[in-house]
Structure formats: structure tokens, C-alpha cells
N, C-alpha and C positions, 0 to 999 in steps of 0.2 A: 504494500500500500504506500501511496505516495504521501509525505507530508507536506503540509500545506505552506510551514515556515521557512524549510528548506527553498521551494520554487519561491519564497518572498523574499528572501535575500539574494538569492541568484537574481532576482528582474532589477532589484535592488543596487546591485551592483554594477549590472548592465546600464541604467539609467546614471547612477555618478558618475561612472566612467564616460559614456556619452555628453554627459555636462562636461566635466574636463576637458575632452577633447575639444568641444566647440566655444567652450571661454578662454580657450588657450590665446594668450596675446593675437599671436601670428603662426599661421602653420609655415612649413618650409616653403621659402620661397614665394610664399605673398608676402607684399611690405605692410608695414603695421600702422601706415596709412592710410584712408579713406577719402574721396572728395567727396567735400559736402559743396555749402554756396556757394557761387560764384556772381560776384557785381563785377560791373566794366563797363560802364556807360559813364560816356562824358561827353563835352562840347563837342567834341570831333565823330563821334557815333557810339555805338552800340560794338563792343569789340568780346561779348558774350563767350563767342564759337573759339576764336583763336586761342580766348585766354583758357578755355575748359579745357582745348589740345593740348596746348604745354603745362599745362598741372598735370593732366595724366600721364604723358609721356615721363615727366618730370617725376613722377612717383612710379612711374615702372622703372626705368633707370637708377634712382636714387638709390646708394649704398647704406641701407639705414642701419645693416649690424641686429644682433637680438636685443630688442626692446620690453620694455616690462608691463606695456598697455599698449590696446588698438587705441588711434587718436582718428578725428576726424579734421580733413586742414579743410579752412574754407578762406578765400581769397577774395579781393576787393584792388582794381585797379586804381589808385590814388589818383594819377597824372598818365598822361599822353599827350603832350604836347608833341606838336609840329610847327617847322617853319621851311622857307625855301631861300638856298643860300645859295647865290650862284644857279649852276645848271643843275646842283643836285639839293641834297635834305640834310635837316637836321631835325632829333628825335629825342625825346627825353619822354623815360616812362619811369613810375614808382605805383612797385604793388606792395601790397601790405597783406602775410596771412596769419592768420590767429586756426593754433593749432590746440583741440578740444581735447578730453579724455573722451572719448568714445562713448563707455557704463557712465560716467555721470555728469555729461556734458559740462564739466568744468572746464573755467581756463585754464592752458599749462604752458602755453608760450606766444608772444608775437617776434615773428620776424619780416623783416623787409628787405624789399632789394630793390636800388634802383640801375639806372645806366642812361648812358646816350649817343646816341648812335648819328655818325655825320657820314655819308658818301655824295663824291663830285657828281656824280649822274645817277644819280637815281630819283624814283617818283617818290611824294609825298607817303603813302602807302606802303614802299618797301620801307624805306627808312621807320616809317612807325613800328613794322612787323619786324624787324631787327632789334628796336630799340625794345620792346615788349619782349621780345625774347630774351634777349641779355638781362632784363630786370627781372624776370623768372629766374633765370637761371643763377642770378647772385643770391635770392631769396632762398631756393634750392641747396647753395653750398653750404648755409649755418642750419638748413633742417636736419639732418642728422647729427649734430651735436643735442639741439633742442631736445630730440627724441628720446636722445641716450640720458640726457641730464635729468637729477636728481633721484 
């Protein structure tokens, strides 16, 4: 005859251990990042789609190391400024992301990154799409410190 206590702690352990598993920070090889909001609308447009590209791109690539929380980053384009210098551009961009704990939406860190981007021939457009890349990407290089810290 089967006991009833026995199949209750076998389902019992099956269940913890499946919690485990799936509150686990980060499993191999997903980053312990998340994108959440994205803002990027300013005087010059709506730069929504670009800026969601290179955050993701930016957290698939990003070297984050084993982390001790999932965080969620969400992003906010400060600045994109343009101008036209000569035959080509000048670009200045600053984005700002505030990176969450994930389980209790708390704050854990901001960082920022800016840059600026000048080429003799180029359109107004590239040089923006330059200067927004470099400013991810500085933002990018202190997220994995943030991550690792505390």
C-alpha cells in the first residue's frame, strides 16, 4: 500500500526545487538583465525603435559576469541634439538608464552615457544615429560594474 506522506514530500520537493530553479538570478548564459521602458522622444522626433535596438543588442553582448539579482534596465534618451557644420554633422546625445531589482522593483543604480559624434559628409540622421550609439555604448561600459556592485 502506498503512503500518502511519502508521495507529499516527493511532489514537495519536486515543487522547491522547480522554484529554485526558476528564481535563480540568471541561468547560463542569459544576462541578468531585462529591458523594460524605453523614452526617446525629443524636439528632433521620436527615436523609440533605434534606441530599443541598441539596448538589446547592448545586453546581449554585455559581459555582465554572475550577478546576484535579475534587474530590469529601462532607458530615457536625455539629449539628441543636431547641427550642420560645413558639408557634414555634428551630434550630441545623453541617455540616462536606471537599472531596477527585478523581485522588488527597487532602485539599484543610474548610469549614463553621453558622446558626440562630428563627420565632414554626412547627413543630419547619420551623424544622430552615430552619436546615439556611442552614448549607449559609454552607458553600457559602467553596466557591468553596477551589476556586480554591492
Amino acid at each position: 500500500m502506498r503512503r500518502p506522506l511519502r508521495g507529499f514530500r516527493l511532489e514537495a520537493w519536486l515543487v522547491l526545487g522547480a522554484l529554485l530553479v526558476t528564481s535563480a538570478p540568471s541561468s547560463a548564459g542569459e544576462p541578468p538583465v531585462t529591458l523594460g521602458e524605453v523614452r526617446a522622444r525629443t524636439e528632433s522626433g521620436d527615436f523609440s525603435v533605434p534606441l530599443r535596438v541598441l539596448l538589446r543588442d547592448g545586453i546581449a553582448r554585455t559581459p555582465f559576469g554572475p550577478a546576484r539579482a535579475v534587474f530590469v534596465l529601462s532607458a530615457t534618451l536625455v539629449r539628441l541634439d543636431s547641427e550642420r557644420v560645413g558639408h557634414g554633422a555634428r551630434a550630441t546625445a545623453a541617455v540616462s538608464f536606471v537599472l531596477r531589482r527585478a523581485r522588488e522593483q527597487s532602485l539599484y543604480a543610474l548610469v549614463n552615457g553621453h558622446a558626440t559624434a562630428e563627420e565632414p559628409d554626412a547627413t543630419l540622421g547619420e551623424t544622430r544615429a552615430d552619436a546615439l550609439r556611442a552614448a549607449v555604448e559609454s552607458a553600457f561600459r559602467r553596466l557591468p560594474e553596477a551589476v556586480l556592485a554591492r
